[in-house]
Residue frames as a rotation matrix with the C-alpha (Angstrom) as fourth column:
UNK 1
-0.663 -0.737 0.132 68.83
0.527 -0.334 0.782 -72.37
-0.532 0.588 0.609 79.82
UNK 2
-0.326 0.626 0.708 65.42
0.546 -0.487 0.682 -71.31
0.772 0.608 -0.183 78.03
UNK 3
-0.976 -0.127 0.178 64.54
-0.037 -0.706 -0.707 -69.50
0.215 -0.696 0.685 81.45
UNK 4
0.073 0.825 -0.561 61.67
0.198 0.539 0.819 -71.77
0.978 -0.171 -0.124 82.39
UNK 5
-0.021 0.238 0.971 60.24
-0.994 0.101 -0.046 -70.78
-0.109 -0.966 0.234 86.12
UNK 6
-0.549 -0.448 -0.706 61.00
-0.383 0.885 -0.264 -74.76
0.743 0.126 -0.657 87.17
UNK 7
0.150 0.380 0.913 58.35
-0.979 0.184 0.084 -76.09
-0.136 -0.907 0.400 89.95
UNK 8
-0.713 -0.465 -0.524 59.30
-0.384 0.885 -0.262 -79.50
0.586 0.014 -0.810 90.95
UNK 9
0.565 0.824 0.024 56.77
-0.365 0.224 0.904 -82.05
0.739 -0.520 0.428 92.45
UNK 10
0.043 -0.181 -0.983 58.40
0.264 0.951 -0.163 -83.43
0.964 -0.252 0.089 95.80
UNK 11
0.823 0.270 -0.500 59.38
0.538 -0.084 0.839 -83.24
0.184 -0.959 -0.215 99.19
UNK 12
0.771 -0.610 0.182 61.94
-0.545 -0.781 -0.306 -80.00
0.328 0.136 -0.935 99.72
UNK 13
0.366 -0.811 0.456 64.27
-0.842 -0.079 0.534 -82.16
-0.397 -0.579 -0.712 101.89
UNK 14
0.813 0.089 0.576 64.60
0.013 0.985 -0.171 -85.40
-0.582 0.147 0.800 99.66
UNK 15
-0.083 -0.987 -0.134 68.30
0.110 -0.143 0.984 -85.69
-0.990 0.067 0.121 98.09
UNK 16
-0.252 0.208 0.945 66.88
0.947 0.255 0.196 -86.16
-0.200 0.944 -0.261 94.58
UNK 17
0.709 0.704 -0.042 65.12
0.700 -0.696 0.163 -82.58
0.085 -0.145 -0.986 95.02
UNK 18
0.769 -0.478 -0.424 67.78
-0.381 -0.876 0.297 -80.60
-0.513 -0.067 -0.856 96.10
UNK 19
-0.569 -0.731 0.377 70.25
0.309 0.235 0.922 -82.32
-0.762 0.641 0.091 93.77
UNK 20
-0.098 0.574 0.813 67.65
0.975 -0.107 0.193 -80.83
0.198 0.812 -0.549 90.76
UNK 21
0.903 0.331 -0.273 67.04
0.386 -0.905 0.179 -77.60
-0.188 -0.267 -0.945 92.58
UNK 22
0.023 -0.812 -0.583 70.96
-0.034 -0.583 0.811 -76.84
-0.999 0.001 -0.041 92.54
UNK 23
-0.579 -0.615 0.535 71.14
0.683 -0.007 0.730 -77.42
-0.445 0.789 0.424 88.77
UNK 24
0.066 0.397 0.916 68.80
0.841 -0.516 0.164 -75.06
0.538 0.759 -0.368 88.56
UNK 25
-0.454 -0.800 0.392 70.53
0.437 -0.584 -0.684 -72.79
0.776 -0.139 0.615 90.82
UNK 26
-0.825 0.213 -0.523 68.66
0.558 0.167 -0.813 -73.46
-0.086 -0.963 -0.257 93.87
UNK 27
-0.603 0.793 -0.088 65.32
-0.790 -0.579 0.203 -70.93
0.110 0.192 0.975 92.16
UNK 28
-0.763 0.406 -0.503 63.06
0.292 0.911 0.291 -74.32
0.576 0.075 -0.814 91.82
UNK 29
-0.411 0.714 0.567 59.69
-0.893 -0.189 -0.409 -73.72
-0.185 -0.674 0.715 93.59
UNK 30
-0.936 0.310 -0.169 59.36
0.305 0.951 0.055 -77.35
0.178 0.000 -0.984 95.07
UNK 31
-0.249 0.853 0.459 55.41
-0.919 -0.358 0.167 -78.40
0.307 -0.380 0.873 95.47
UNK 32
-0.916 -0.353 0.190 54.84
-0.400 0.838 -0.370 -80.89
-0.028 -0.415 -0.909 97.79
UNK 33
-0.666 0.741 0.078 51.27
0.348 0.402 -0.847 -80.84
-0.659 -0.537 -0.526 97.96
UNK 34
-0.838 -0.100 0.537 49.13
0.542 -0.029 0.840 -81.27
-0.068 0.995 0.079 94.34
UNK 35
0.105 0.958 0.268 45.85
0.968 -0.160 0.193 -79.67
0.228 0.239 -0.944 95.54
UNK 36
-0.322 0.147 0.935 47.76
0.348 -0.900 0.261 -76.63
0.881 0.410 0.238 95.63
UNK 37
0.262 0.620 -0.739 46.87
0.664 0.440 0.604 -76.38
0.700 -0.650 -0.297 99.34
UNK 38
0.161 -0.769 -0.619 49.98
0.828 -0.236 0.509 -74.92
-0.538 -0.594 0.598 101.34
UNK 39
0.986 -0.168 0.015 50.19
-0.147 -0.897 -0.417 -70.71
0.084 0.409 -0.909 100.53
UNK 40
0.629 -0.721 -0.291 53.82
-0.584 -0.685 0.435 -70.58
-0.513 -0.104 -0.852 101.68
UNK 41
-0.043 -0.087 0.995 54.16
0.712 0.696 0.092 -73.28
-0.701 0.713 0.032 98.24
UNK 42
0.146 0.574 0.806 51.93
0.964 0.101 -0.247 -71.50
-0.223 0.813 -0.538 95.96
UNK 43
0.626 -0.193 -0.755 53.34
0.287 -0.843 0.454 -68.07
-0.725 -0.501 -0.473 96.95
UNK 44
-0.106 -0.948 -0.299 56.46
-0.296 -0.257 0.920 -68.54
-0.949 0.186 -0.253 95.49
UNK 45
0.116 0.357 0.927 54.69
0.958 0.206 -0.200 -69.39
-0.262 0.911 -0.318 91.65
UNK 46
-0.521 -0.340 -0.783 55.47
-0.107 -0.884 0.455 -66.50
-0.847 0.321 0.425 89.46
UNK 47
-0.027 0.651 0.758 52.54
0.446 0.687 -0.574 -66.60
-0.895 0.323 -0.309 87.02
UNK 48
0.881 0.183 -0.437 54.01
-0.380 -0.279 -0.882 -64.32
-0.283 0.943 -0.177 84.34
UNK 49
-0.198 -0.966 -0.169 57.00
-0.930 0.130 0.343 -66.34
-0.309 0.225 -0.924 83.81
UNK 50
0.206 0.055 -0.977 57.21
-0.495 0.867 -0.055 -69.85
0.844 0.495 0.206 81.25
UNK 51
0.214 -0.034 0.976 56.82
-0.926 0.311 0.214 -72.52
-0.311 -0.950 0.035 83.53
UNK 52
-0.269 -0.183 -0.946 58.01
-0.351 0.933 -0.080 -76.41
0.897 0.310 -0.315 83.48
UNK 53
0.583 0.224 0.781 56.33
-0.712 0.605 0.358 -78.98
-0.392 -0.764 0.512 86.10
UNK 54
-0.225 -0.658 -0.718 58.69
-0.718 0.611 -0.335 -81.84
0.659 0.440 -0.610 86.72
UNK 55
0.769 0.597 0.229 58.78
-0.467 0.280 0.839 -84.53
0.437 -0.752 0.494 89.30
UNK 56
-0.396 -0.859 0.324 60.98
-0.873 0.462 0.157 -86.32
-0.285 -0.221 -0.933 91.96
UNK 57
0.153 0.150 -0.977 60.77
-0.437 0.897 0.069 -89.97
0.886 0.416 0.203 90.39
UNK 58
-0.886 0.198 -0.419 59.34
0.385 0.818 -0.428 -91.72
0.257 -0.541 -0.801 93.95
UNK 59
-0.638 0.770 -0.023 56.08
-0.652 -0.556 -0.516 -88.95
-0.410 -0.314 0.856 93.97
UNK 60
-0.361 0.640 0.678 52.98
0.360 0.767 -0.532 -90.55
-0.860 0.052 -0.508 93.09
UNK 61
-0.924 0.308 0.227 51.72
0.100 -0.378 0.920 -90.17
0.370 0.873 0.319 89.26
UNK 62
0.243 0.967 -0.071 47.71
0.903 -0.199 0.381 -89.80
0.355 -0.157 -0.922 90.64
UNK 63
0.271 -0.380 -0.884 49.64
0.696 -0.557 0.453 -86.85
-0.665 -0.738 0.114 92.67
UNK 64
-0.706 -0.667 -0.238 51.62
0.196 -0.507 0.839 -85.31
-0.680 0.546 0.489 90.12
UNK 65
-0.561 0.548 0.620 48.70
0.709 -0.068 0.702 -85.53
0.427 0.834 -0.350 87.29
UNK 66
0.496 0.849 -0.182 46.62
0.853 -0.437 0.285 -83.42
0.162 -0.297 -0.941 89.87
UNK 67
-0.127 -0.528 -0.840 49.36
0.513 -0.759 0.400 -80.97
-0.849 -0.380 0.367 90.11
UNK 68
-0.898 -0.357 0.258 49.63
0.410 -0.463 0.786 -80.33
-0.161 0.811 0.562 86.53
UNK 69
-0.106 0.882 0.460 46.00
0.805 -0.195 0.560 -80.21
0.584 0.429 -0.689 86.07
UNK 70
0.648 0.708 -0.282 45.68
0.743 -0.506 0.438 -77.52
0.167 -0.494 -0.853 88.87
UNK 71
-0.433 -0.620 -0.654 48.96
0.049 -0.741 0.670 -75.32
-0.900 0.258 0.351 87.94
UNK 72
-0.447 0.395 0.803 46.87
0.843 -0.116 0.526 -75.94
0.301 0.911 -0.281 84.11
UNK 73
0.303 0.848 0.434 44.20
0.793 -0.477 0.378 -73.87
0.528 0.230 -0.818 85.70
UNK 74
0.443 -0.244 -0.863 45.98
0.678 -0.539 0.501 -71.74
-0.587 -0.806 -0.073 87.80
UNK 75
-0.842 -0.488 -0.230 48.04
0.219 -0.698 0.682 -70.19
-0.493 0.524 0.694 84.87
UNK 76
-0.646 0.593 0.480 44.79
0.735 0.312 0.603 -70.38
0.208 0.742 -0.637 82.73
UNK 77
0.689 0.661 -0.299 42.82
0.725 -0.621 0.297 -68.04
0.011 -0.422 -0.907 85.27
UNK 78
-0.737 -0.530 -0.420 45.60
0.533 -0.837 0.122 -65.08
-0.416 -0.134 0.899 85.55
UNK 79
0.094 0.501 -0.860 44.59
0.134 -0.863 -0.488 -61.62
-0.986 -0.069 -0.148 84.57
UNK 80
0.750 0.657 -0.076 43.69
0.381 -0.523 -0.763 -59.79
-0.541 0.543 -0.642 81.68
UNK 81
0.654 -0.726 -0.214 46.37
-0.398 -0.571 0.718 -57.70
-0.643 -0.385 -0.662 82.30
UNK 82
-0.137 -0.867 0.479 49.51
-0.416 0.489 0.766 -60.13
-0.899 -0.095 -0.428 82.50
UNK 83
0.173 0.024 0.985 47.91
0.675 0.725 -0.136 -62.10
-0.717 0.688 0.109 79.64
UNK 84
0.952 0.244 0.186 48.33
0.306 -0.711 -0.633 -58.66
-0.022 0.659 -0.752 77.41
UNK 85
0.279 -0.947 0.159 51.90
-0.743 -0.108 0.661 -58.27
-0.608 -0.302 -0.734 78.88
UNK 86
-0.570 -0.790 0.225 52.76
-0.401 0.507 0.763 -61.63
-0.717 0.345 -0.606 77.54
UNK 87
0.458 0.746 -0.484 50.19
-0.711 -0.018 -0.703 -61.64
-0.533 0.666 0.522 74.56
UNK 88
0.077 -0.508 -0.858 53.35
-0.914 0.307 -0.264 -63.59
0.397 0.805 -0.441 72.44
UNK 89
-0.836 -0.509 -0.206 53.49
-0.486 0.860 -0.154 -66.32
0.256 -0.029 -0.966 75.07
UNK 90
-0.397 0.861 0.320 49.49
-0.452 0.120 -0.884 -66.36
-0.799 -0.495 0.342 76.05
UNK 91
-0.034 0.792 -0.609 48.26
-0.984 -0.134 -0.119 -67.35
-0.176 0.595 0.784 72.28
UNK 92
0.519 0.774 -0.362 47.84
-0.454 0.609 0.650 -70.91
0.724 -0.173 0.668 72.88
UNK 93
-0.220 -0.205 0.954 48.21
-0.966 0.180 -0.184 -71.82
-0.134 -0.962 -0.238 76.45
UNK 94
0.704 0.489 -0.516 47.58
-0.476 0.863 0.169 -75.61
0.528 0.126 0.840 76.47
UNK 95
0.514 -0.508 0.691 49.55
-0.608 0.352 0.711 -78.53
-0.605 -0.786 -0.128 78.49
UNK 96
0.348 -0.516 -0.783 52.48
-0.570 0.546 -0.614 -80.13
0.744 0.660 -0.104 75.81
UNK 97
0.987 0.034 0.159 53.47
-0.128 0.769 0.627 -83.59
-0.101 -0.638 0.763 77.24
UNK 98
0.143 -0.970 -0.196 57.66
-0.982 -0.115 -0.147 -83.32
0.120 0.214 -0.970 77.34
UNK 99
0.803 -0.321 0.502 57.72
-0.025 0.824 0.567 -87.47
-0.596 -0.468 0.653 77.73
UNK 100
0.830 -0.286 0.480 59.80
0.558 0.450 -0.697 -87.62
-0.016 0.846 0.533 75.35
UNK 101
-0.209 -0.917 0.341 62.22
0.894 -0.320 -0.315 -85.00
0.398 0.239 0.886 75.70
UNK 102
-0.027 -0.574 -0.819 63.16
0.883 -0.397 0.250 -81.50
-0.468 -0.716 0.517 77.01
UNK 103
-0.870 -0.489 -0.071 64.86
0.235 -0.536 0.811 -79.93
-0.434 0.688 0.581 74.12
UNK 104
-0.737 0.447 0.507 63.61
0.496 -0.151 0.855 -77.81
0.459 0.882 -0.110 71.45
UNK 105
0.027 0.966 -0.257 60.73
0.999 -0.036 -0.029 -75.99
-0.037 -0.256 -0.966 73.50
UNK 106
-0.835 -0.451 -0.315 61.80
0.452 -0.889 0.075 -72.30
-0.314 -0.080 0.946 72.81
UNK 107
-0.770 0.635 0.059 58.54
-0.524 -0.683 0.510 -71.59
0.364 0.362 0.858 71.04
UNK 108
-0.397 0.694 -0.601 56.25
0.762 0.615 0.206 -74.18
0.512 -0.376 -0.773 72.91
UNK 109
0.238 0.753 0.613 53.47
-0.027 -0.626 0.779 -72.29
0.971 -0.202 -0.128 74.89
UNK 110
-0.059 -0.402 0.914 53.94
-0.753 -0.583 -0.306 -70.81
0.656 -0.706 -0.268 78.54
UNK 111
0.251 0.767 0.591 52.66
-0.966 0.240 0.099 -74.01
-0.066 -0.596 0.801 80.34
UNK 112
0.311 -0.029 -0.950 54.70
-0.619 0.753 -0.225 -77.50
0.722 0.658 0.216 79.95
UNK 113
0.091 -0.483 0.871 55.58
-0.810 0.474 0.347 -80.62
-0.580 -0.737 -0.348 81.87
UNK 114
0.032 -0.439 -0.898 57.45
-0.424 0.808 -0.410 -83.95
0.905 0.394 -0.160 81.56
UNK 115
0.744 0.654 0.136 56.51
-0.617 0.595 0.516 -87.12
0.256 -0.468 0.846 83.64
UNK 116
-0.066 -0.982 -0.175 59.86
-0.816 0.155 -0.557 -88.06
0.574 0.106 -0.812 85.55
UNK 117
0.426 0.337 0.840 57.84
-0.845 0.479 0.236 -90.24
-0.323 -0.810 0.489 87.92
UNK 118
-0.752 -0.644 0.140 59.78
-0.646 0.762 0.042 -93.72
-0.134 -0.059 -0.989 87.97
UNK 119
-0.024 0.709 -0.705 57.22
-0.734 0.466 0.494 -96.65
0.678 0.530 0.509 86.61
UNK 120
-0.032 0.124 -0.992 58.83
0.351 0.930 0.105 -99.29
0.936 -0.345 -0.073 88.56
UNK 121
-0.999 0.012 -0.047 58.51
0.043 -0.220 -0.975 -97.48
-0.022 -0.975 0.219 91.55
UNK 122
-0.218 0.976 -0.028 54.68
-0.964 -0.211 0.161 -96.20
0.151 0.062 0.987 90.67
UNK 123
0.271 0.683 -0.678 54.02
-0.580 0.678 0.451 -100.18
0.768 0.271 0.580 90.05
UNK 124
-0.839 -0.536 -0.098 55.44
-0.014 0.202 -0.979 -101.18
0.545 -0.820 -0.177 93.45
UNK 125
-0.925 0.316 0.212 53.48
-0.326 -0.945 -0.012 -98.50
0.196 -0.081 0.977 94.68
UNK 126
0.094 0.995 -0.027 50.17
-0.981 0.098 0.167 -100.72
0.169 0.011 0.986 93.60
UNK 127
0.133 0.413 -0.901 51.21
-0.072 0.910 0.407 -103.52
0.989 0.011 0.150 94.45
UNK 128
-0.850 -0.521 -0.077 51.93
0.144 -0.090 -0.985 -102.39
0.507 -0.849 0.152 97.79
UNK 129
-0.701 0.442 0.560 48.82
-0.709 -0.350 -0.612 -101.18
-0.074 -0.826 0.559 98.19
UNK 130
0.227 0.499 -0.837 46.92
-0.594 0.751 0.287 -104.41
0.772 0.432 0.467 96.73
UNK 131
-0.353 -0.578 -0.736 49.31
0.281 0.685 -0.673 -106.24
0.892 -0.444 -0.079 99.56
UNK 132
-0.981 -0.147 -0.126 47.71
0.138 -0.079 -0.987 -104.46
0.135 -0.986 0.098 102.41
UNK 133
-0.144 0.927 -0.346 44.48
-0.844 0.067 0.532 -104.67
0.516 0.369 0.773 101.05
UNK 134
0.237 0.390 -0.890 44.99
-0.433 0.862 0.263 -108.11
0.870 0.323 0.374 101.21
UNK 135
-0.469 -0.755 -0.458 45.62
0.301 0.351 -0.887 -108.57
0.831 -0.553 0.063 104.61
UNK 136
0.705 0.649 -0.286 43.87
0.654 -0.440 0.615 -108.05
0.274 -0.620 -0.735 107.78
UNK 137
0.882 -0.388 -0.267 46.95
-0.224 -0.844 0.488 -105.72
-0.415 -0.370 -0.831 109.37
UNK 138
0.547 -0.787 0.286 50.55
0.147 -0.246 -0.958 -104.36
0.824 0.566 -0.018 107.96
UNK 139
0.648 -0.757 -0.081 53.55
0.314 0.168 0.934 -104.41
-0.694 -0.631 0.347 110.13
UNK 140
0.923 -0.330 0.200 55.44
0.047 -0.419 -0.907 -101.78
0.383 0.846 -0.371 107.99
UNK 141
0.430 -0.889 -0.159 59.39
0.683 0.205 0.702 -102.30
-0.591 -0.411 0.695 109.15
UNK 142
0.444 -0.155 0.883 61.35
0.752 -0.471 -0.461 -99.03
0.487 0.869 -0.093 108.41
UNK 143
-0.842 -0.522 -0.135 64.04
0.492 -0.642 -0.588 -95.84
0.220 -0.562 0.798 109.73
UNK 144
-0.005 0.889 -0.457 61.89
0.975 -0.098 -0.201 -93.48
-0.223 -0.446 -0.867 111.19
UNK 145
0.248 -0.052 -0.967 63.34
-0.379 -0.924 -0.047 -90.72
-0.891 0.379 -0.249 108.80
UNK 146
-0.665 -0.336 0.667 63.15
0.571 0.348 0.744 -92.60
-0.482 0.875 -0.039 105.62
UNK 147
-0.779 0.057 -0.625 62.18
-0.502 -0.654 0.566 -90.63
-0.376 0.754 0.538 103.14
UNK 148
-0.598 0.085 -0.797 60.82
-0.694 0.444 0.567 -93.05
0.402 0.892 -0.206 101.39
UNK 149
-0.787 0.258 -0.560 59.74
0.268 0.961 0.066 -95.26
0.555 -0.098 -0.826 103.78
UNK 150
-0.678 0.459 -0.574 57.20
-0.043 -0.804 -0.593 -92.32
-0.734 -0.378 0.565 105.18
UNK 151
-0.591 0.250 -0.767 55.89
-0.807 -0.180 0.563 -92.82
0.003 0.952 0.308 101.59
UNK 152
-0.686 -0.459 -0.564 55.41
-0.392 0.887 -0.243 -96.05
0.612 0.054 -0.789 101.49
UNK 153
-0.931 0.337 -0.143 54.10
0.319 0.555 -0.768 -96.81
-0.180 -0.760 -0.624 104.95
UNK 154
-0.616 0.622 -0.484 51.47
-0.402 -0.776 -0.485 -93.92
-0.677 -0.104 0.729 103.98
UNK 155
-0.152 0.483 -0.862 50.12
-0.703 0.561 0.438 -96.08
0.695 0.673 0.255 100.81
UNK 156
-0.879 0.092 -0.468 49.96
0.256 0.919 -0.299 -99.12
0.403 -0.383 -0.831 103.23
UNK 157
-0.899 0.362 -0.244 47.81
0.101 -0.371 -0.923 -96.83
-0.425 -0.855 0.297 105.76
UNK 158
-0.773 0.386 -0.504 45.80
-0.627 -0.582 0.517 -95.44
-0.094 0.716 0.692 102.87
UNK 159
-0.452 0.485 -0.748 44.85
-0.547 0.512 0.662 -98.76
0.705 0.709 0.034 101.83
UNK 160
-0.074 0.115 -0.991 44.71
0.758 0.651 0.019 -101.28
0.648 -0.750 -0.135 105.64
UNK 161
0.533 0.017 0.846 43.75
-0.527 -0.775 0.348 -98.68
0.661 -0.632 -0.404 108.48
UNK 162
0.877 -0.266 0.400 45.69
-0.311 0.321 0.895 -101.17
-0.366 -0.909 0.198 110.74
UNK 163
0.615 -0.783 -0.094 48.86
0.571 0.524 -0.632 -100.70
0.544 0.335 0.770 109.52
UNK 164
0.946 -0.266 -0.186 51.44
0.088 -0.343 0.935 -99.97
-0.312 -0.901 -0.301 112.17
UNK 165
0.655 -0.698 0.289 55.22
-0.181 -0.516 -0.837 -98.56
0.733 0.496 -0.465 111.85
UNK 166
0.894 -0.427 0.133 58.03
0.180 0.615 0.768 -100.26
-0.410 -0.663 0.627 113.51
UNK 167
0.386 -0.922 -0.010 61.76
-0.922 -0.386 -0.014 -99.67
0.009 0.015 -1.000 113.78
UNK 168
-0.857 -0.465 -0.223 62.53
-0.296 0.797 -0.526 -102.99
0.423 -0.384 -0.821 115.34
UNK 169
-0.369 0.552 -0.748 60.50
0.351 0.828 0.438 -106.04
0.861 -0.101 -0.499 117.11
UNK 170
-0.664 0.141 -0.734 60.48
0.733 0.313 -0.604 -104.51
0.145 -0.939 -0.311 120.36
UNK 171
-0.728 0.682 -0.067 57.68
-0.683 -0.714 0.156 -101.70
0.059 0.160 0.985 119.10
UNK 172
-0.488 0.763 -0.423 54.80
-0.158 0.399 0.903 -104.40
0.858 0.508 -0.074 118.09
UNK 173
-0.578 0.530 0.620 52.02
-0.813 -0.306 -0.496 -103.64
-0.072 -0.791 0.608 120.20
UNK 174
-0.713 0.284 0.641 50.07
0.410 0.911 0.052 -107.21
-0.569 0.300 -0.766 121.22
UNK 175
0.221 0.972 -0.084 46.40
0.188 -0.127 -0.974 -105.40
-0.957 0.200 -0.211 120.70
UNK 176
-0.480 -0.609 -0.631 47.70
-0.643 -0.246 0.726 -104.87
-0.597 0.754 -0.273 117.16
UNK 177
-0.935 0.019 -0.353 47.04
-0.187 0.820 0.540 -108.86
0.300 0.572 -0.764 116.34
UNK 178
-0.624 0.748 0.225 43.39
0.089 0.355 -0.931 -108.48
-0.776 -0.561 -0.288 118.07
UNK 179
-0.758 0.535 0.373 40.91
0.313 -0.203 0.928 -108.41
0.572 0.820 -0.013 115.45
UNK 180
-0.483 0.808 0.338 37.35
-0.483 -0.567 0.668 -106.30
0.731 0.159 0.664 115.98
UNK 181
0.405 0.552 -0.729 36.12
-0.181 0.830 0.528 -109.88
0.896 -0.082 0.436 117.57
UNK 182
0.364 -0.548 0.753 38.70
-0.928 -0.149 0.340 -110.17
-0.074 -0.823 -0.563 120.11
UNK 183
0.882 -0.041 0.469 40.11
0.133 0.977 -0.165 -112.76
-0.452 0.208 0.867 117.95
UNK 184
0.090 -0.990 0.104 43.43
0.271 0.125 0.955 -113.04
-0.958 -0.058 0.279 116.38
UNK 185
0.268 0.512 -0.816 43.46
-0.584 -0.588 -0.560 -111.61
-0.767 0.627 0.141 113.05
UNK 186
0.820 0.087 0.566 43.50
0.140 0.928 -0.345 -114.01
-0.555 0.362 0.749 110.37
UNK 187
0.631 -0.666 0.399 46.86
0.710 0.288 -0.643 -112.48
0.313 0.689 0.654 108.32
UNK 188
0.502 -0.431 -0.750 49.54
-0.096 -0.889 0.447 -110.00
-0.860 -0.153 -0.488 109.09
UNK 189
0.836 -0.327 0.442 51.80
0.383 -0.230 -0.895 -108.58
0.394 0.917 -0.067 106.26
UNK 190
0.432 -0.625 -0.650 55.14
0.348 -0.550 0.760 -107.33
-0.832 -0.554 -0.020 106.80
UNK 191
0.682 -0.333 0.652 56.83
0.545 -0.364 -0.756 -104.79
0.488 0.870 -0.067 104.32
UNK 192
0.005 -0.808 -0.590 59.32
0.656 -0.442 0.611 -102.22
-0.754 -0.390 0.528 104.46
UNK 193
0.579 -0.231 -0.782 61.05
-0.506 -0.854 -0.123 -99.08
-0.640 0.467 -0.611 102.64
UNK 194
0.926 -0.276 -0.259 63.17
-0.170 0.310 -0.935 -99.61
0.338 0.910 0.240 99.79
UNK 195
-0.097 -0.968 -0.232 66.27
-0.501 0.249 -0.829 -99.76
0.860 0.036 -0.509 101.88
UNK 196
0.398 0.320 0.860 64.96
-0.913 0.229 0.338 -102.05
-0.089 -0.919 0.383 104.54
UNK 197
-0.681 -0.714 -0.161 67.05
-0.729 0.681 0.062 -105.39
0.065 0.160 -0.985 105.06
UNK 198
0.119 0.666 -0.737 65.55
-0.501 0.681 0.534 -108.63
0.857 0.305 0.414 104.54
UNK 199
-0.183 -0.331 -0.926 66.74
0.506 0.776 -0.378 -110.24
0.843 -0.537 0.025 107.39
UNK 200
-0.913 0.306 0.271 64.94
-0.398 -0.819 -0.415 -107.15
0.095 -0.486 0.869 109.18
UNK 201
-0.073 0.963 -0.260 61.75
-0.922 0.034 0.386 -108.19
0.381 0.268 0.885 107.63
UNK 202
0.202 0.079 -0.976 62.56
0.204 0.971 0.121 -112.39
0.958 -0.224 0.180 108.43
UNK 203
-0.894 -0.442 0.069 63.66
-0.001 -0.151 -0.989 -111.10
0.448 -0.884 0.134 111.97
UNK 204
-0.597 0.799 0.069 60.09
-0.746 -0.521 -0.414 -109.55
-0.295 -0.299 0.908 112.48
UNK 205
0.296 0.788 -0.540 58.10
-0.756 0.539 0.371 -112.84
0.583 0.298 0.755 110.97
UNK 206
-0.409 -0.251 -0.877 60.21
0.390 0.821 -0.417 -115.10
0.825 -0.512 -0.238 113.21
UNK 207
-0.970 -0.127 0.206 59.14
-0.158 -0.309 -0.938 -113.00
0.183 -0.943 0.280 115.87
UNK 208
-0.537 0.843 -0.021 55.56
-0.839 -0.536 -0.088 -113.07
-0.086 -0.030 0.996 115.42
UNK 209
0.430 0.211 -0.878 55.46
-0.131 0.977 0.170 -116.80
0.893 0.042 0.448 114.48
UNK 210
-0.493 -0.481 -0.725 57.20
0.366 0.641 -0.675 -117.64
0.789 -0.598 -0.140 117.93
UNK 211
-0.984 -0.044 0.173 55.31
-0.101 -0.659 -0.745 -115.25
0.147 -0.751 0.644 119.49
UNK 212
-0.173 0.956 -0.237 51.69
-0.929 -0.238 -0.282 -115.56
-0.326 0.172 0.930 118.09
UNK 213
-0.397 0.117 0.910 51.83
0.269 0.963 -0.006 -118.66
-0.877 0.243 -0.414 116.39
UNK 214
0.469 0.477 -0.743 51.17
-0.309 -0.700 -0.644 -116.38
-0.827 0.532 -0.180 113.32
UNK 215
0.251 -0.602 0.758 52.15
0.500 0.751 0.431 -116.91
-0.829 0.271 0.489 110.10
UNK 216
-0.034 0.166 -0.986 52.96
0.213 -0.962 -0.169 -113.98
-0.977 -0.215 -0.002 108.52
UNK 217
0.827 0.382 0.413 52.80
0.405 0.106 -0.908 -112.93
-0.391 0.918 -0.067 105.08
């Protein structure tokens, strides 16, 4: 309504995304990637127009804080020029935190965002990746077009290079449970996406205890 250029942090096809893009009449310039990385992203930034940075609330906040900071400098460097064009909205550029609220920003400066990132997802998030820390290998159990569970498995990976993606029991590869030594590995972990069934996840630890004599985590 104040004709804010919207960029949205997420992933273009996630339902949360394009349910936000249509209220804003499908103009949104989604950015999936915070270092600014991907031209046919950064393309579509219109850098004489008021901008808001939102977020889809399952993006990472380490993610999303590096977006803002590098759309900060990205409007910050523009031209001469453009900054003389919009001299009324250029005289103090700075980054206003919207946690609080939306409203009221008609005279705020050219350059704002509000942190939509979900908490209890973000703290999942670490304890997910603390859990595959703690573990010699991850058995991540999950669709193979979850949204979410693409997320997800990726923090496991991040944190346990031996963390493996699995639809169902009959993926799990033995050399998986070999440690370096050519010893069993001393823990496995099993997790999932946010809409994985439990009785998925207890399917996959019975299997691995009858199979391995493992006890899984």
């Amino acid at each position: 309504e104040l004709d804010y250029q919207i960029i949205i942090y997420g992933k273009p096809a996630h339902p949360e995304v394009i349910g936000i893009n249509g209220h804003c009449q499908n103009s949104a310039v989604i950015i999936k990637h915070p270092d600014l990385s991907d031209p046919s992203e950064t393309c579509q930034i219109d850098l004489k127009r008021k901008t808001a940075l939102i977020s889809q609330t399952t993006m990472d906040v380490p993610g999303f804080y590096e977006l803002k900071e590098n759309l900060r400098k990205l409007f910050a460097g523009i031209s001469p020029e453009i900054r003389k064009e919009n001299e009324h909205l250029w005289m103090a550029i700075r980054d206003i935190d919207l946690t609080a609220s939306l409203t009221g920003i008609r005279d705020m400066p050219h350059y704002v965002f509000k942190d939509t990132i979900c908490r209890q997802v973000s703290s999942r998030n670490r304890m997910l990746h603390d859990f595959a820390l703690a573990n010699s290998c991850i058995i991540f159990v999950a669709g193979k077009k979850s949204s979410n569970g693409q997320v997800l498995y990726g923090i496991c990976k991040a944190a346990n290079p031996c963390t493996y993606f699995i639809e169902d029991i009959d993926e799990i590869d033995d050399a998986w449970l070999i440690g370096s030594d050519g010893c069993t590995v001393e823990s496995v972990g099993i997790c999932g996406a946010t809409s994985t069934p439990m009785w998925l996840l207890e399917k996959v630890a019975a299997h691995l205890q009858r199979r391995y004599n493992h006890d899984p985590a």
